[in-house]
N, C-alpha and C positions, 0 to 999 in steps of 0.2 A: 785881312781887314775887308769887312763888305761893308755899304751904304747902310741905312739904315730905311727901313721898308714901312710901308702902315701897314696897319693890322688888317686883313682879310676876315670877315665873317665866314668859318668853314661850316660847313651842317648844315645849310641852308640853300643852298643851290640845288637843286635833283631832276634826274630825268627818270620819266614812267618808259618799260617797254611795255608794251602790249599785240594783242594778235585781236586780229573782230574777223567777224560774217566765217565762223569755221575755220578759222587759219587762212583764208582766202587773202588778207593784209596783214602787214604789223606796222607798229607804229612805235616813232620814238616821238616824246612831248618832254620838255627843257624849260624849266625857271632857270635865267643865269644871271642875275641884275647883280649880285655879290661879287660874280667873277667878271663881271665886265666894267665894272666901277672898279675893281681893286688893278684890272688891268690901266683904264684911264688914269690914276693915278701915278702909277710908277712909271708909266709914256707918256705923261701929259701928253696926252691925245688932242689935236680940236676936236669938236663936237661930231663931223664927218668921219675923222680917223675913228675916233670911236665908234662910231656906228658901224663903220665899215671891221675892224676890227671886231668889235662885238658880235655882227653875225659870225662872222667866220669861226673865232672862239665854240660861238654855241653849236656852233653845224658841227665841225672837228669832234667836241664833247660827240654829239650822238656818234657820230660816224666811226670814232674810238671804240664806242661801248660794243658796238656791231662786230669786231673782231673775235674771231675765235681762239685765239690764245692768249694767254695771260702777256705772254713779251712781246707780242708783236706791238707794232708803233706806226703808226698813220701819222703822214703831212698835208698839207693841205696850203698848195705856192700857187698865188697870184702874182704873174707878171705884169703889167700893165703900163698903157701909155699916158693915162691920166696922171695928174698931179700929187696923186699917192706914190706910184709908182711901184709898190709890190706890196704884199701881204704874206706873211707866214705862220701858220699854226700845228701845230704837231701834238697828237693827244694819244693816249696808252688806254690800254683794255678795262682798264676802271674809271676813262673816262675823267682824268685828270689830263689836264689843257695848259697850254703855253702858248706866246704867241706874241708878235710886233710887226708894226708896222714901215713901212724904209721910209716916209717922209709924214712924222706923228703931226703935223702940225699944219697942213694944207688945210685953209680956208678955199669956200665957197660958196656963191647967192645959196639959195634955197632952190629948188625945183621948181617948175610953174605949180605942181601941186601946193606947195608952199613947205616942203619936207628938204631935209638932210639928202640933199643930191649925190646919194653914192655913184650912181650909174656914172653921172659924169666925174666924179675923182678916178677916177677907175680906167672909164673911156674903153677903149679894145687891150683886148689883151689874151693870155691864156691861165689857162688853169689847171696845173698840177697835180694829180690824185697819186702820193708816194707811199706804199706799202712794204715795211719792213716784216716779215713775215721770218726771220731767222736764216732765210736760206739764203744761197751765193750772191744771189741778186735780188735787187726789189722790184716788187711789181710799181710799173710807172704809167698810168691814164692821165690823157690829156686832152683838153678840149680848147676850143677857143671861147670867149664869152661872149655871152649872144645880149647881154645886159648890162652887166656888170653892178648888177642888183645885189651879185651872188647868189640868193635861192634859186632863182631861175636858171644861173649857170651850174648849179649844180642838180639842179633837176632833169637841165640838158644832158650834163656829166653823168648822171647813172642811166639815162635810156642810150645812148651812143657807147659809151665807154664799158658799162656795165650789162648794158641788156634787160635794164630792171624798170621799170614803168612805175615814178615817183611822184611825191608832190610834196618840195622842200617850201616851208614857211618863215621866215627869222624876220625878228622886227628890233631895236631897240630904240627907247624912247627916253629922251632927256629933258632934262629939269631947267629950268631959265636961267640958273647958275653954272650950268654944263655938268651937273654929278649926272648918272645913269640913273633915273625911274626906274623902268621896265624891260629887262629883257629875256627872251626866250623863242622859242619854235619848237617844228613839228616836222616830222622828217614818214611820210607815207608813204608803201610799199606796196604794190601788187605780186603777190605769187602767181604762176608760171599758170596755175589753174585755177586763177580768179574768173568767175564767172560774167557775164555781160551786164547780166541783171545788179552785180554787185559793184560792178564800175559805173553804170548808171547813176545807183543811187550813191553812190562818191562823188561823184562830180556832181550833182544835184547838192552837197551837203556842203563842198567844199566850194562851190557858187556864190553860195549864201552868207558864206563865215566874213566875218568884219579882219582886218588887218590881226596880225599876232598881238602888238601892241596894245589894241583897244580892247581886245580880249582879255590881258593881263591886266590893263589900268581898269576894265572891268569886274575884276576880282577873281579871274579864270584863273584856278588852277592847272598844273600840265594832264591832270587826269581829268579837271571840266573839257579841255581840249580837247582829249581824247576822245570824250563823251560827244562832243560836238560833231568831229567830222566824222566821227563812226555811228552817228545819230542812225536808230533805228535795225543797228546789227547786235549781234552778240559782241562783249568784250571781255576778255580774258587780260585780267594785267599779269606779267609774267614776273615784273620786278623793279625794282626803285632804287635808284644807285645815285649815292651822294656826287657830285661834281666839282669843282673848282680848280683856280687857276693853281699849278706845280709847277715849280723847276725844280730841276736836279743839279741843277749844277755847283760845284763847289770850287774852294783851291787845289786840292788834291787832281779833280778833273780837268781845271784848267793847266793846272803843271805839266801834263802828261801832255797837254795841248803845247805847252812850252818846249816842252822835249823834242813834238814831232817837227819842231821848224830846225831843228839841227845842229852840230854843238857851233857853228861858225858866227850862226844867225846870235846865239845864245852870249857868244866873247863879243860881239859884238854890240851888244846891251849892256853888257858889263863895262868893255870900254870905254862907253858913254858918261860911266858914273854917275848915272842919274836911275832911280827907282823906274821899274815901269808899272802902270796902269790897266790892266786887262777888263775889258767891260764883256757882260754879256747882253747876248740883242733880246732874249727870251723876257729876262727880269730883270736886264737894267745895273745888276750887280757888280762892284766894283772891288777889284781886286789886285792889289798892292804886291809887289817881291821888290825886295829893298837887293840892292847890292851883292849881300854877304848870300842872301836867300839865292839867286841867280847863281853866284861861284857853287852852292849845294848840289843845285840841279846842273849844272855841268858835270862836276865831277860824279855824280851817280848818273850819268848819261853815258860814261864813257863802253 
């Protein structure tokens, strides 16, 4: 038995890759307002957790699709002192996303800007870059947060960690009723032989650009985006890959999660004679083994 979920708009979330000025940059550009509203729902999020959640969501999406193997799986953990307290998101090579937050519900003023004050839900903290790649061990980057904006801790995160010379954008924008408007970003790359002249006029273009936000409530697409901070180069789009919010998890998965606590842990729930309740942190999913179910999984545990 699971909870019952709302419905997700799929098809309609996507991210553009692209490459401009000769392959000298590439670019990831992200519509995610469907997966970041279908997230706020099933976490009742406050408006902050959301927003803070929502970037992360849409950064994960790109930084997923970026993998070169079909099974590798990227995470993507904030620790933090602020009154969120952590953040987790983990996305797969098609750029299917999952993710929650450790305390959905932190209220706070607004910013002096008059904005959804991440930095300070956030506060210090570190940031996690976890790569399962198949092999014995995962690659693990870590940085501390220089914002807690998160585009700028992870733009800090790929020139320290990575070596790569970035320019991460995430924005999302909510409605006076708290559903999610707008959201999306842009994740910019410099190759190893980007030219001077060519980061000049990047940072010339990317000077200029208004918020992700006001771009999308603008009617920007992620390929007007694209057009925007790559204004005046060549652009090559390489591909368009649907996104949204996935879990995989089932009972079957969770069982085997039952198994791995031991048969003692296992008589001991049984003992109890009472059903237990298995929730997951990803989607919220709620998952029932009655009694008799419990004595199953013992005895094929043996």
């Amino acid at each position: 038995m699971t909870c019952t979920k709302p419905e997700q708009k799929t098809g309609v979330d996507y991210i553009i890759r692209a490459t401009g000025a000769n392959h000298q940059v590439r670019i990831f550009a992200a519509s995610t307002r469907e997966m970041v509203e279908y997230a706020r729902q099933i976490h009742n999020t406050s408006p902050v957790a959301t927003a803070a959640l929502g970037r992360l969501l849409t950064a994960g999406a790109m930084m997923g699709c970026m993998q070169k193997g079909d099974k590798d799986i990227l995470t993507l953990q904030i620790k933090c002192s602020g009154l969120i307290k952590g953040l987790t998101v983990t996305a797969d090579a098609k750029a299917n996303v999952k993710g929650y937050v450790d305390n959905p519900m932190v209220m706070l003023p607004p910013s002096p800007a008059g904005k959804l004050d991440v930095g300070k839900a956030l506060d210090m903290g570190v940031l996690s870059v976890i790569k399962d790649l198949g092999l014995k061990e995962p690659y693990v980057g870590q940085t501390h947060l220089v914002s807690g904006e998160i585009a700028e801790d992870l733009t800090y995160y790929f020139a320290t960690s990575e070596q790569v010379n970035s320019s991460v954008a995430l924005g999302v924008l909510m409605e006076k009723d708290n559903r999610v408007k707008r959201a999306g970003g842009f994740i910019l790359q410099l190759m190893p032989f980007a030219q001077e002249e060519t980061i000049e006029r990047l940072e010339k273009n990317i000077g200029k650009l208004p918020s992700v936000t006001t771009m999308l409530e603008e009617g920007n697409t992620p390929e007007d985006i694209i057009a925007r901070v790559l204004d005046g180069m060549d652009v090559e789009v390489m591909d368009k890959l649907p996104t949204q919010f996935a879990c995989n998890c089932t009972k079957d998965r969770v069982e085997k999660a039952i198994v791995s606590i031991g048969r003692d842990e296992i008589q001991a729930m049984i003992d109890d004679k009472e059903p237990i309740e298995v929730n997951c942190h990803f989607c919220n999913s709620h998952y029932i083994f009655s009694i008799d179910e419990l004595k199953e999984i013992l005895n094929r545990s043996k």
